[in-house]
N, C-alpha and C positions, 0 to 999 in steps of 0.2 A: 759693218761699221762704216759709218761714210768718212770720206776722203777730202781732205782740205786742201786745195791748191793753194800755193803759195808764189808771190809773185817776184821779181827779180826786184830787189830792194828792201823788199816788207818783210823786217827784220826785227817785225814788235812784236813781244814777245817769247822772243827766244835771244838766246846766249851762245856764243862762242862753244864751241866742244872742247873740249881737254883731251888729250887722249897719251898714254901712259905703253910703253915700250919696253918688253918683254924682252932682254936679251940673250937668255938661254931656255931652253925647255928639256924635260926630261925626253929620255931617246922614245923614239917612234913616235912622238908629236910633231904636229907638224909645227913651224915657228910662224908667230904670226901677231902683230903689233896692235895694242889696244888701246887705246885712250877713252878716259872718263868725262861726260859733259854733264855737266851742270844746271841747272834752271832753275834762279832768284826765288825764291818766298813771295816777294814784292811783286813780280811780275803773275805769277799766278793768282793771287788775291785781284788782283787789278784784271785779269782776262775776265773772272768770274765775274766778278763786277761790271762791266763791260757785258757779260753773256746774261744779267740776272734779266725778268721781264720789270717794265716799268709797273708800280700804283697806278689803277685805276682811280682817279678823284670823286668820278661821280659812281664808281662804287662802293664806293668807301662810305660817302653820303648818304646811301641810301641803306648799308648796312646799320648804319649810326642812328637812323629815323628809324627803322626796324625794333634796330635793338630799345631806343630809347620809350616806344610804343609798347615795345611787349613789356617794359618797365613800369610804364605807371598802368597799363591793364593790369599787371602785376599788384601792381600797389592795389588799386580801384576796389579789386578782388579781396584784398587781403582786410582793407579798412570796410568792406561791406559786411565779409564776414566777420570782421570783430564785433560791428554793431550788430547784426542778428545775434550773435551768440552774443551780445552782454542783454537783448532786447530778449529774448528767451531766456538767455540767467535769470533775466531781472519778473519776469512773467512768472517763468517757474519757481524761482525765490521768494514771489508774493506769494504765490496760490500757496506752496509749503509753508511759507512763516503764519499765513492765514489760517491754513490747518490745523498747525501746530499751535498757533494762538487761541482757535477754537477749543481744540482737546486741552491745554492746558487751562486754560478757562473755566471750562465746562465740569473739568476734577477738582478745581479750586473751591468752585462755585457747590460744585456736590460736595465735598468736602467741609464746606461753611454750613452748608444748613443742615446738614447730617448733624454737624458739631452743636446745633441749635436746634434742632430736634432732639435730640438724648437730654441737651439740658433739660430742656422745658418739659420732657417726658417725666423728666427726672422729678423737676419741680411738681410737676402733676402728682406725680405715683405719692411721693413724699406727702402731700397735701391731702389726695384720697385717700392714706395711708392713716392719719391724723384724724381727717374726719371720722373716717372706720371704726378707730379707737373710742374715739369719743362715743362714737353711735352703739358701742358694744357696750362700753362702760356704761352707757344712760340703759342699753337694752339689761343689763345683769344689776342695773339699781329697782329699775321697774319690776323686772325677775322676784329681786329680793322684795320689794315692797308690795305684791301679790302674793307671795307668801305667806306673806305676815297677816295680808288683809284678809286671807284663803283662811287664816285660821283663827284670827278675828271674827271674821263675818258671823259666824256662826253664834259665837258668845255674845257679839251686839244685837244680832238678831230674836234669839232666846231672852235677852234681858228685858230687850220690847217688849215680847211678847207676853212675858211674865209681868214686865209693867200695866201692860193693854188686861189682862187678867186679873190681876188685881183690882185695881180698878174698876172693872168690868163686873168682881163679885161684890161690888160695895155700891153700889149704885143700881145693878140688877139683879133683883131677885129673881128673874127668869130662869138663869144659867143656867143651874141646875136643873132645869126642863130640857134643854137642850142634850143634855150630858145622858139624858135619861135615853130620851129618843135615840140617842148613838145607841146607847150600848140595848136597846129593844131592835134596834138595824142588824146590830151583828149576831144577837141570841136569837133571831124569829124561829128558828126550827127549836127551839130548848122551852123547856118548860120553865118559869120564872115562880119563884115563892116568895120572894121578901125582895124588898128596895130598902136599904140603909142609907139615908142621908144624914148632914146634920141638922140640929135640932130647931134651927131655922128656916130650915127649909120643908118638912114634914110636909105642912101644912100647905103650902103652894103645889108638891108633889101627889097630894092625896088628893087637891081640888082637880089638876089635868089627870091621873089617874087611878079614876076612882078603881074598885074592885081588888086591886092589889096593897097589898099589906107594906105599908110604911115603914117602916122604923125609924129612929132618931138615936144618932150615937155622937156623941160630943167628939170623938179621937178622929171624925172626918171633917177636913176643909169644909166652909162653907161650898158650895156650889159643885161639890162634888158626889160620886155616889160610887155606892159597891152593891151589886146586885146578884142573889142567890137563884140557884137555880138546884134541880134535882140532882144532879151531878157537881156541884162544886159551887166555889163562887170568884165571879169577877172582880177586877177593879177598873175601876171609869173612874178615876179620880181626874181633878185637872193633873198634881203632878206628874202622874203615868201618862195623861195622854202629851205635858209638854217633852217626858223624858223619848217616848215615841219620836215625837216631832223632831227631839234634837238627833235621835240618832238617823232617822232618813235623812237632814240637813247634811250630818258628814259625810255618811253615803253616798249621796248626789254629787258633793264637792272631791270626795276621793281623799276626805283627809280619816287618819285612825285616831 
């Protein structure tokens, strides 16, 4: 601990001693006078004082330039970084609002013409639906009305025919040449004995042929004939061969 010399007068500082006198003590002590001294409050705040080191000014100034430096780098940093991050917020906020506007759009938009597709499918189906109808109703009128004609045909067909016949035996006396030759077409292996016609027609049949025996029977159509043979006898009349004719007609058509 270092030592302070003190000089004869220099008396700043310090205080007067007090010192306090003891005048008995218990036995086998030795006696011995004490006084108390003192030392001001005042005076020791004021040594310290006196003892502290002075401020430097021009380090004080240059801490002040420091500190005020690392302040607004402080700052520079802080408003740099807010502008990046609001300038990347703001990048990354388009590019997502722009996605999201895409996809939202994009389901809208699919959404709308889907919703306009079903219609107008709709309206289609419905309309080919219509047509259909119609075209089955015209196909099962037509149905019906071949039907009818399927089994008409046959009876206007025959009526002609019967008409064209008629006709045919009042105006020609051939016919019954004709009628003959069929039925000598389908007897050639048969032996023939008599030709029955009627009594109009004898005579035209005996002129084409000769040799065979005529006959004349009133109860035969003109223009017709029934011919005898050793075994039996045919008929070649026209009505056999029209009732012929009608039944292969329905035959062919597939009607009973």
């Amino acid at each position: 601990m270092p030592r302070k010399i003190v000089k004869r007068g220099d008396n700043k500082g310090f205080s007067s001693f007090t010192f306090k006198t003891f005048s008995t003590v218990d036995r086998g002590v030795s006696v011995f006078s004490y006084k108390p001294f003192e030392i001001k409050k005042e005076q020791i705040i004021e040594e310290k004082t006196e003892e502290a080191p002075e401020d430097n000014p021009e380090e004080i100034s240059t801490l002040t330039v420091l500190q005020q430096e690392y302040e607004e780098k402080l700052k520079e940093e802080y408003e740099r970084g807010l502008k990046d991050g609001l300038e990347k917020g703001f990048i990354t906020g388009k590019e997502e609002g722009l996605a999201e506007g895409y996809r939202k759009g994009y389901a809208e938009a699919e959404q709308k013409l889907n919703k306009e597709y079903q219609a107008k499918r709709e309206d289609y189906l419905n309309l080919l639906q219509n047509e259909l109808s119609g075209i089955q109703n015209y196909i099962k009128r037509l149905h019906s009305f071949l039907d009818e004609i399927d089994g008409e045909i046959p009876k206007v067909l025959l009526n002609l025919i019967n008409e064209i016949v008629g006709v045919e035996r009042k105006i020609n006396d051939k016919l019954v040449i004709n009628i003959v030759k069929k039925a000598f077409s389908k007897l050639k292996d048969i032996e023939i004995t008599d030709i029955i016609v009627n009594p109009k027609d004898v005579e035209i049949v005996q002129e084409y042929f000769p040799g065979y025996n005529v006959i004349g029977d009133g109860g035969i159509l003109q223009g017709s004939a029934r011919i005898k043979t050793k075994i039996g006898e045919a008929d070649f009349s026209i009505e056999s061969i029209l009732n012929d004719l009608t039944k292969n007609i329905y035959e062919e058509l597939g009607i009973n």
